[in-house]
C-alpha positions as CSV (number, residue, x, y, z in Angstrom):
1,X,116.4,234.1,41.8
2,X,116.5,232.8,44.9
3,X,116.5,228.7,45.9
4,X,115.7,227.4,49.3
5,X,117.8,224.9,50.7
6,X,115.5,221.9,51.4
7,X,115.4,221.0,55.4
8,X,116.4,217.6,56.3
9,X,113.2,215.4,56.8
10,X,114.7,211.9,56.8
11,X,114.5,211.7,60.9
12,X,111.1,212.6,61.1
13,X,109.8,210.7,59.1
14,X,111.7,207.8,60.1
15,X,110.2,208.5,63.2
16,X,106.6,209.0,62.0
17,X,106.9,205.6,60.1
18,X,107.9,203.1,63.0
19,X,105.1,204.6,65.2
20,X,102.8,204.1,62.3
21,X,104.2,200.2,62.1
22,X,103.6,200.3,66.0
23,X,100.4,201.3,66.2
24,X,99.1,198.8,63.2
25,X,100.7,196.0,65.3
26,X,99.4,196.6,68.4
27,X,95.9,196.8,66.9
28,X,95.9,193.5,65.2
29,X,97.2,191.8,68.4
30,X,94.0,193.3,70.3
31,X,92.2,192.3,67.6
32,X,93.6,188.7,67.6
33,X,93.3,188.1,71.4
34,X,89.5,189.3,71.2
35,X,88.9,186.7,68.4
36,X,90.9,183.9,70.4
37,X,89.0,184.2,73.4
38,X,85.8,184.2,71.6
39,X,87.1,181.3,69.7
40,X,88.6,179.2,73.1
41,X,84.7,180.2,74.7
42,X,83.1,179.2,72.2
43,X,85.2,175.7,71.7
44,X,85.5,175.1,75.3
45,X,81.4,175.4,75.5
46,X,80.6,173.1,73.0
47,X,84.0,170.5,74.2
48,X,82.3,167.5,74.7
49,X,85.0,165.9,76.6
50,X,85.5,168.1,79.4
51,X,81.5,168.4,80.8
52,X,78.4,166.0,80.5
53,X,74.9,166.8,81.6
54,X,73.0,164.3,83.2
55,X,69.9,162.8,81.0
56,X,67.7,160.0,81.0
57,X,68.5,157.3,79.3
58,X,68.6,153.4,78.4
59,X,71.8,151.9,80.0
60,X,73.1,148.4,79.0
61,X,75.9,146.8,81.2
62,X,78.1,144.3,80.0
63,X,81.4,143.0,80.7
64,X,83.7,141.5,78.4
65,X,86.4,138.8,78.4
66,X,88.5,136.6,75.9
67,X,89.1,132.9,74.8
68,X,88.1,130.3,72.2
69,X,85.8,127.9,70.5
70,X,85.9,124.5,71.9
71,X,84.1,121.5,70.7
72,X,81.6,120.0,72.6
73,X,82.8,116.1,71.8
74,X,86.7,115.6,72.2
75,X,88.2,112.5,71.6
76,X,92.0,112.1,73.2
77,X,94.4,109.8,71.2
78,X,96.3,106.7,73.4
79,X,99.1,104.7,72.3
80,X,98.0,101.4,73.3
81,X,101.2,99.6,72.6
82,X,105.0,101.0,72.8
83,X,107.1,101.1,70.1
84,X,109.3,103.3,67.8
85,X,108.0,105.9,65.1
86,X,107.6,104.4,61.9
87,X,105.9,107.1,60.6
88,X,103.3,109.8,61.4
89,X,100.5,110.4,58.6
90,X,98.6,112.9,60.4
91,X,98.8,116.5,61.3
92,X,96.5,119.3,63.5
93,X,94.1,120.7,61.3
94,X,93.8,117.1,59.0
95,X,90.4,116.1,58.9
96,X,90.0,112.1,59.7
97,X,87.8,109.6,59.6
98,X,87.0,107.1,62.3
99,X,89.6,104.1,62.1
100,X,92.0,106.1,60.4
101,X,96.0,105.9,61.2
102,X,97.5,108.8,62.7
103,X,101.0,107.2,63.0
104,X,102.4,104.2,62.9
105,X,104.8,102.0,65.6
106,X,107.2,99.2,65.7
107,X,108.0,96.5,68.2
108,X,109.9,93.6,67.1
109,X,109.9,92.3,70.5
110,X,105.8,92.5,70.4
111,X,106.1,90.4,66.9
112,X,108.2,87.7,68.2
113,X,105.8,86.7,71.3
114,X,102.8,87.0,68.5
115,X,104.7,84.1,66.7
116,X,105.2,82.6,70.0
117,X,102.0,82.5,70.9
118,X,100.4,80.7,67.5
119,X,103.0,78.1,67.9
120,X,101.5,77.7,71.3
121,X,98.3,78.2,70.1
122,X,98.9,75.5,67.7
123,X,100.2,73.0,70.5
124,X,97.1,73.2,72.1
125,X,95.5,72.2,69.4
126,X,97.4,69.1,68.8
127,X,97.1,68.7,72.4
128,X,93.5,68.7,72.6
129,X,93.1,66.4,69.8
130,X,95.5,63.8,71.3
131,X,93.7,64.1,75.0
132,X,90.1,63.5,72.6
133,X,91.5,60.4,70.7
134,X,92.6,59.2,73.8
135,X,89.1,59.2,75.6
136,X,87.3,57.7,73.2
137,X,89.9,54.5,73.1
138,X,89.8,54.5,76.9
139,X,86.0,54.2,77.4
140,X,86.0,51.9,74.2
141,X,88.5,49.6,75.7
142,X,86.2,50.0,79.2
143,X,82.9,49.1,77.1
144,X,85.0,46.4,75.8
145,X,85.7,45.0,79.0
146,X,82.0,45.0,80.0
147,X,81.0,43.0,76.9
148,X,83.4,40.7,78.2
149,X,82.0,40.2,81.8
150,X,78.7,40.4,80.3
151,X,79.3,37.1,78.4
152,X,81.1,35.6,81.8
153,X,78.4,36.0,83.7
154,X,75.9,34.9,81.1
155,X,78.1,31.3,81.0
156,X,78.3,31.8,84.7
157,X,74.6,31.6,84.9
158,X,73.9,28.8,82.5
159,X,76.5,26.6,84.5
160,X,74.7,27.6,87.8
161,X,71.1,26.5,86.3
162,X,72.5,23.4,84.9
163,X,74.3,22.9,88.1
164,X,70.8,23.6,90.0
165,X,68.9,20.6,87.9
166,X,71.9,18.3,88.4
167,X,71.4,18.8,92.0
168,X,67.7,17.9,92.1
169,X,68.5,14.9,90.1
170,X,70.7,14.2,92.9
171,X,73.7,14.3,90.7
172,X,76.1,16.4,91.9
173,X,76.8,17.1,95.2
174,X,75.6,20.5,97.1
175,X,79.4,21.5,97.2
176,X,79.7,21.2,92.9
177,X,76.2,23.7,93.3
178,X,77.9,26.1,95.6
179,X,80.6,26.3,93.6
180,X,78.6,27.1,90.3
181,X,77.0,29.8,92.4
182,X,80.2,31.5,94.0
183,X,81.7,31.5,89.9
184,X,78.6,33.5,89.3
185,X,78.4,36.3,91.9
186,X,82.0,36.5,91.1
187,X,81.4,37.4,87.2
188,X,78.4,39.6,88.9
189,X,80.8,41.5,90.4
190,X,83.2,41.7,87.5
191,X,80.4,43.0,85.1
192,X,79.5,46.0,88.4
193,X,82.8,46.6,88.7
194,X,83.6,47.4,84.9
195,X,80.5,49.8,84.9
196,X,81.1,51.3,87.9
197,X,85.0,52.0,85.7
198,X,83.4,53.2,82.6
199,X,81.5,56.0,84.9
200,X,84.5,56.8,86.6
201,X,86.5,56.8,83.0
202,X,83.7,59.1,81.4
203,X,84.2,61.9,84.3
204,X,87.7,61.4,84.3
205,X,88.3,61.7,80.9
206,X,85.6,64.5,80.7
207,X,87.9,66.7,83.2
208,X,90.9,66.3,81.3
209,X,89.3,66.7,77.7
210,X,87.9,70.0,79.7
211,X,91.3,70.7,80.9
212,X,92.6,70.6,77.3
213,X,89.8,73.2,76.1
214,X,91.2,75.6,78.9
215,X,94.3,75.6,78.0
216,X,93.4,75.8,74.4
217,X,91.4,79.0,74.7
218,X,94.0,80.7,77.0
219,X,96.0,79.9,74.1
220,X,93.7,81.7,71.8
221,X,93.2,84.8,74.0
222,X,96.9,85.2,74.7
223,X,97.5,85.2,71.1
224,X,93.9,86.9,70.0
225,X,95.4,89.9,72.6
226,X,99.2,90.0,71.0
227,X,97.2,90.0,67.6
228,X,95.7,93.2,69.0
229,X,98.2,94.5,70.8
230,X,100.2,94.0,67.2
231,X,97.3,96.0,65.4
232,X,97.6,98.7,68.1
233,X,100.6,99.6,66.1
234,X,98.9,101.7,64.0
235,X,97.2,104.0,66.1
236,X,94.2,105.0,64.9
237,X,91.0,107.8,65.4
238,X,88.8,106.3,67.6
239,X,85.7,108.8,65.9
240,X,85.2,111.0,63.1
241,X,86.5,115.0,63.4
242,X,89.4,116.7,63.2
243,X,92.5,116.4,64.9
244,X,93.0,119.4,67.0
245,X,96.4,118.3,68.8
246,X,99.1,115.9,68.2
247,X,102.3,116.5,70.8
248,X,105.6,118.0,69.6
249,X,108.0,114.8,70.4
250,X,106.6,112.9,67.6
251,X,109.7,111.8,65.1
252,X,110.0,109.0,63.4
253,X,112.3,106.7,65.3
254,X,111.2,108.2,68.9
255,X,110.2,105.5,71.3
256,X,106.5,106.1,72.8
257,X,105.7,104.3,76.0
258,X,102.5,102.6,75.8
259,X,99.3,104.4,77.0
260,X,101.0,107.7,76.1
261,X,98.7,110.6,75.5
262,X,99.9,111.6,72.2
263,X,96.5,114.1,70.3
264,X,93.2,115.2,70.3
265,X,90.5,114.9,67.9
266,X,87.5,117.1,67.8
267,X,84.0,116.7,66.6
268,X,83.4,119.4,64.6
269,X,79.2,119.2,65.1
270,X,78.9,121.1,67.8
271,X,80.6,124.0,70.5
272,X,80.9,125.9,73.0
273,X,83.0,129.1,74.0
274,X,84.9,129.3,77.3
275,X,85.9,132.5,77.8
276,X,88.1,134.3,80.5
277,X,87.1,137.1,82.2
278,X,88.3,139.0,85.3
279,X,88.0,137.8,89.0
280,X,86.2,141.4,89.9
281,X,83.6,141.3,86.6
282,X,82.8,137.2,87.4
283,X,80.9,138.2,90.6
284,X,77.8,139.7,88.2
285,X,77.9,137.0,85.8
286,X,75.4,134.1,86.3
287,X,74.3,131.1,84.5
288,X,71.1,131.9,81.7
289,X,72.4,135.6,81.0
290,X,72.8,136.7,77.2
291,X,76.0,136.7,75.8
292,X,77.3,137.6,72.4
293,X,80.7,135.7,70.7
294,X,82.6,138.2,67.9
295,X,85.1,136.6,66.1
296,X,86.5,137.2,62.2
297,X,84.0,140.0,62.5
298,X,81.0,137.7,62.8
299,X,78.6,138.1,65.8
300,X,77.0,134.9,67.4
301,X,74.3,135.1,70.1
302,X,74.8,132.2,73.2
303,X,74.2,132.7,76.6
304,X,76.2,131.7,79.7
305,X,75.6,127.7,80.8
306,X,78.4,127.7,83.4
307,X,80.6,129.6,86.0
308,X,84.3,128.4,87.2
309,X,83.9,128.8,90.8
310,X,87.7,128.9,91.3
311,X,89.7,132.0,90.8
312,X,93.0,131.0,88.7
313,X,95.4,134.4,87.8
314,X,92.9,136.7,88.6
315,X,90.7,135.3,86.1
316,X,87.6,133.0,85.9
317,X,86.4,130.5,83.2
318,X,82.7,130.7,81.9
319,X,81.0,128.7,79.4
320,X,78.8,130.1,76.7
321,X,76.4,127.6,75.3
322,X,74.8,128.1,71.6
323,X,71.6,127.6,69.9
324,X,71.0,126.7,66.2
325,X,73.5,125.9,63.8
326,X,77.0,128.4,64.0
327,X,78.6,129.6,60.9
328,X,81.3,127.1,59.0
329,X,84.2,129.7,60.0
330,X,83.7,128.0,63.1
331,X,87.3,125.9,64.3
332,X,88.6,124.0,67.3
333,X,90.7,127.1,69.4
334,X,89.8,130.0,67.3
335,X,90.2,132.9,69.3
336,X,87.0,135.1,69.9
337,X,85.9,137.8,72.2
338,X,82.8,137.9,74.3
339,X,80.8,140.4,75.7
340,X,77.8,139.0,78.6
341,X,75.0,141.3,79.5
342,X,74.4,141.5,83.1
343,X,71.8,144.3,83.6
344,X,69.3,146.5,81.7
345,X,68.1,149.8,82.3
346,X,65.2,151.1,80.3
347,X,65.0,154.1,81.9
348,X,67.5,156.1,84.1
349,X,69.8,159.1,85.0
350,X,72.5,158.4,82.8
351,X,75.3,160.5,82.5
352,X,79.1,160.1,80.8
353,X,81.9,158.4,83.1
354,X,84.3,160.6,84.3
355,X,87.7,160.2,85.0
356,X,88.6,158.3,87.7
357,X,85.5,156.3,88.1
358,X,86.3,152.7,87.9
359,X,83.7,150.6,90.0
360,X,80.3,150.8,90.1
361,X,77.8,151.0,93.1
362,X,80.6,153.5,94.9
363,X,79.9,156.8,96.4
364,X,82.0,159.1,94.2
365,X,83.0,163.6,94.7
366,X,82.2,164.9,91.3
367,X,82.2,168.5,90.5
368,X,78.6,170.0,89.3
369,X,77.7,172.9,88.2
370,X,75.5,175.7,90.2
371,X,72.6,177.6,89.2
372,X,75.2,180.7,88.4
373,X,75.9,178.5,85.5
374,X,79.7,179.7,86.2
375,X,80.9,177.1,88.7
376,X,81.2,174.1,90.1
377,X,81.5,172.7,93.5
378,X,82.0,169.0,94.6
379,X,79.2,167.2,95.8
380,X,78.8,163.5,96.6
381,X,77.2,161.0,94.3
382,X,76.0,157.3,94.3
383,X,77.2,155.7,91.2
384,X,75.5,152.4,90.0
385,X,76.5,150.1,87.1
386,X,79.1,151.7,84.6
387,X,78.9,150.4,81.0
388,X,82.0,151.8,78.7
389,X,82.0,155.4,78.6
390,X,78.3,155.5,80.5
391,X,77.1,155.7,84.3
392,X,74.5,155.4,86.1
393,X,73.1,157.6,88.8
394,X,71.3,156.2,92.3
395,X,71.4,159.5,94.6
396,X,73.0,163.0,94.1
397,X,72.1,164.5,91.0
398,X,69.0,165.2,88.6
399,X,68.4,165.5,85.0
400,X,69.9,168.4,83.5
401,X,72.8,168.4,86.2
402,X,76.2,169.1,84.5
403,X,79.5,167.8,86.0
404,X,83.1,167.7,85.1
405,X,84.2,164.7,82.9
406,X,87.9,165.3,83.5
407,X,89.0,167.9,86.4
408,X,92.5,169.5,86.1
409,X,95.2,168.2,88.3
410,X,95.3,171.6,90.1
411,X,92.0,171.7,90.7
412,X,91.1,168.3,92.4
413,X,91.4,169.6,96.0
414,X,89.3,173.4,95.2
415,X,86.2,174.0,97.1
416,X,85.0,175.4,93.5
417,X,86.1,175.4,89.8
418,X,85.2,178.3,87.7
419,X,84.1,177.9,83.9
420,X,87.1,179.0,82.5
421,X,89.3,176.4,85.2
422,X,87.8,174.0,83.3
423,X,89.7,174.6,80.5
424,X,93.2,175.2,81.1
């Protein structure tokens, strides 16, 4: 018997196997790119970030801006006299109540013209007392003196009638009469005179017992305003609130000039936000428009009461007023957002903002689609307001109008943009 000597197979089907491995390979790779483009159609169709179609819509435009809550009723703090830092008993944030000491000074100097000034005070005093006593012994010495002259011219005047009957009787002579009657007019004039002094005292001694009260009560002022100034050591709230500010060079021992600004204090009743927001956005705001304050995640409705004319930084100042009570989170300088609403558009051709698109009521290229559905060729369109992620549409395109959101770099200078461009 016979055996046949097996032939050597191992190249062929080496061969048969890697063509086998080949051809597997190469279909699932056709397969795969069929699925992949399907799959990168089908995405890039329903991609809402590279197209937008044009609908009508309700638009609200609002700019925004940042700042904080101030107090409508701010108080500031004054030291009214100089001294040194005793001690400071207040803080920002500390509640306090009206009359209240925020710090307090020292100023020996201040103390030793207080003393001076009720030693003075008490001079005057004594002074005034003396100048008193003194009038009424002066006018009652006067009054004395016209008692006096009163009784000389009363024995004057007897001696002149008796000396009138003795001459009728022929008894004396007519030079004894005119004698009588020359001692008379001379008491007369005596008595007239020492009237006449005691009217002349009185005003006399009325001016300097007024003179006396002067100097008395600028006595008591001078030291009624050291008192003060003394009590203006201990500076104090001049309201109710809380104090907001108190400066950073306040140590105990630090000299502080008087009339030196040294805090704030707030009335925590009532506020107001004032809000930055940029030069460019401050040219649509205007006084009465509705405006919305966000802080600590609560919402509080206001509306705009004022409008910083000046331009500081590229920013502006506006005031947002409030109605109604706000919540308690409510501080002095909490930091809020705002958002003001300057226009409202029921009904319009809204569309999404595309990129590049930064100012509104401009006359923009965008790239919109043709009837073929497959391209899109730039055209020119009037923008109007832009709010967020939203635009509105004056002139160029109509509802159902679909235009590129963000055009590729390569593209921005083609005459067209296919479909699948869009994508790439």
């Amino acid at each position: 018997m016979m055996f046949d000597i097996p032939k050597d197979r191992s190249r062929a089907s080496a061969a048969n196997w890697y063509l086998l491995v080949i051809a597997c390979l190469a279909g699932a790779l056709v397969v795969i790119f069929f699925l992949s483009r399907e799959a990168f159609s089908s995405d890039h169709a329903d991609n809402p970030s590279s197209i937008a179609e044009v609908k009508i819509s309700h638009l609200g435009v609002s700019i925004s801006g940042y700042g904080k809550f101030v107090p409508k009723i701010q108080r500031g703090i004054n030291a009214l006299s100089g001294g040194h830092i005793v001690e400071v008993f207040k803080k920002p944030g500390n509640l306090v109540a009206k009359g209240e000491v925020i710090l307090s000074l020292n100023n020996p100097k201040l103390l030793r013209l207080l003393e001076t000034s009720e030693l003075a005070l008490l001079e005057e005093h004594a002074h005034q007392q003396r100048v008193k006593a003194e009038s009424v012994q002066e006018i009652e010495d006067q009054r004395g003196e016209i008692r006096l002259a009163k009784v000389k011219l009363a024995l004057a005047e007897a001696e002149l009638k008796a000396h009138q009957q003795l001459k009728d009787n022929q008894v004396i002579s007519s030079l004894d009469l005119h004698k009588a009657q020359v001692a008379w007019e001379q008491e007369d004039a005596m008595l007239n005179m020492a009237l006449s002094r005691l009217d002349t005292l009185k005003k006399t001694r009325k001016a300097i017992e007024d003179a006396a009260q002067y100097r008395l009560e600028k006595a008591q002022k001078q030291k009624e305003l050291l008192a003060a100034e003394v009590a203006q050591l201990d500076v104090r709230a001049s309201m109710a609130g809380m104090l907001t500010e108190l400066t950073d060079d306040l140590e105990i021992g630090r000299q502080v000039e008087e009339g030196k600004a040294i805090g704030m204090i707030a009335n925590l009743a009532s506020y107001y936000a004032r809000i930055n927001i940029t030069a460019a956005d401050a040219e649509y705001v205007d006084v009465g428009q509705v405006a919305s304050v966000q802080f600590k995640g609560i919402v509080v409705q206001g509306e705009v009461s004022r409008v910083d004319p000046t331009v500081n930084n590229g920013s502006v100042e506006i005031d947002i007023r409030f109605e109604g009570e706000l919540p308690s989170a409510v501080r002095p300088n909490i930091d809020v957002t705002a958002r003001v609403d300057i226009a409202s558009h029921a009904s319009t051709l809204v569309v999404e903002r595309p990129v590049g698109i930064v100012r509104s009521h401009r006359l923009y290229s965008l790239f919109v689609q043709d009837e073929s559905k497959r391209y899109f060729h730039p055209r020119d369109v009037l923008i109007g307001d832009i709010a967020d992620e939203k635009m509105q549409i004056i002139e160029g395109l109509e509802v159902g109008d679909v235009v590129i959101i963000d055009v590729p770099k390569q593209h921005i200078n083609s005459p067209q943009i296919a479909m699948e461009d869009v994508y790439e």
